[in-house]
C-alpha positions as CSV (number, residue, x, y, z in Angstrom):
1,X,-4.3,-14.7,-229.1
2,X,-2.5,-17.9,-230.2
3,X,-4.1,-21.0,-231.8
4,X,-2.8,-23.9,-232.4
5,X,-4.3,-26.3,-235.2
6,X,-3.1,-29.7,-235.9
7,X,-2.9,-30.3,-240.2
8,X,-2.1,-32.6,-242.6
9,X,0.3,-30.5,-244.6
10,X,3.7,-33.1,-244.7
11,X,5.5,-31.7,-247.5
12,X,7.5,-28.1,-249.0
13,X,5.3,-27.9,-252.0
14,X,1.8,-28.3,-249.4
15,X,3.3,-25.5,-247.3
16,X,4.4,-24.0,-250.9
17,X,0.5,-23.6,-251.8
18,X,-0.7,-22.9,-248.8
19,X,1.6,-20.5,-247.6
20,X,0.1,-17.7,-250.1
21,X,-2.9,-18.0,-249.5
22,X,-2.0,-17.3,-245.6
23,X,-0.3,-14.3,-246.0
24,X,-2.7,-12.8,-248.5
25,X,-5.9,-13.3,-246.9
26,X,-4.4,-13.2,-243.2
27,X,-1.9,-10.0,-243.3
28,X,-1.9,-9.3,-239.9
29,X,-1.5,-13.1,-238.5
30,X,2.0,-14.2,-238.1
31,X,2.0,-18.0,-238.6
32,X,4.4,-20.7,-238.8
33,X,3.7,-24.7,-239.3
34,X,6.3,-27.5,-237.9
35,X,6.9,-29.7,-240.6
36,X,8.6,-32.0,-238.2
37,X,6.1,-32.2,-235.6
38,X,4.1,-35.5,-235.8
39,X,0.8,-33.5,-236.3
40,X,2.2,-30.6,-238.5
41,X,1.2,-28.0,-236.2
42,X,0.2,-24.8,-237.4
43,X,0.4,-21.7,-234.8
44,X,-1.0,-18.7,-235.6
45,X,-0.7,-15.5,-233.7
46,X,-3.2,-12.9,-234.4
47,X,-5.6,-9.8,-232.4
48,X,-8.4,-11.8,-233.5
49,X,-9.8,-15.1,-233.7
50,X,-9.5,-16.2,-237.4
51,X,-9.9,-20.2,-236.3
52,X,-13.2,-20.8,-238.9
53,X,-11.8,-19.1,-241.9
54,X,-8.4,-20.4,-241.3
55,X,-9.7,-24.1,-241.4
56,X,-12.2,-23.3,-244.0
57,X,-9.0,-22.1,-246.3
58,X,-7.3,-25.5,-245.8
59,X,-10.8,-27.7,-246.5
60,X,-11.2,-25.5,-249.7
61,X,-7.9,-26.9,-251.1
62,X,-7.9,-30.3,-249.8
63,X,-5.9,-29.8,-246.7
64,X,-7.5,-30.8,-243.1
65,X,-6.6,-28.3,-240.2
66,X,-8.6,-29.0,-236.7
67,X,-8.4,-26.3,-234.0
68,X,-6.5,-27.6,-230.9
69,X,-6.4,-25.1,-228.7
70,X,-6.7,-21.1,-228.6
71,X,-4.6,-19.0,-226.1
72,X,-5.8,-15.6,-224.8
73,X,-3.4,-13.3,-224.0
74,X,-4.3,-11.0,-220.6
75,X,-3.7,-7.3,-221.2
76,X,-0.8,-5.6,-219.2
């Protein structure tokens, strides 16, 4: 599944701190977040649907991250 989240993460040392915290919490996601997007978009590809935890990370260190949109993928 994908989901996209829209965030409030505008700058290298934001992505710096939460960027950690990510990949040791979430080591089977594979994210990425688009600095240069308008709504800093955060897309996160993972087997499972992380979307409470993921947004409860960013609350707990002041960051905002709302769930857009999830994709399932359909198995071949």
């Amino acid at each position: 599944m994908i989901a996209v989240f829209k965030t409030n993460v505008s700058s290298d040392s934001e992505l710096n701190e939460i960027s950690p915290l990510l990949n040791s919490r979430f080591k089977e996601i594979k994210w990425n977040i688009d600095l240069w997007d308008s709504d800093k978009i955060l897309r996160v590809d993972s087997p499972r649907d992380w979307t409470k935890e993921i947004t409860e990370l960013f609350n707990s260190i002041g960051l905002r991250c709302i769930n857009l949109e999830i994709f399932h993928s359909e198995p071949f």
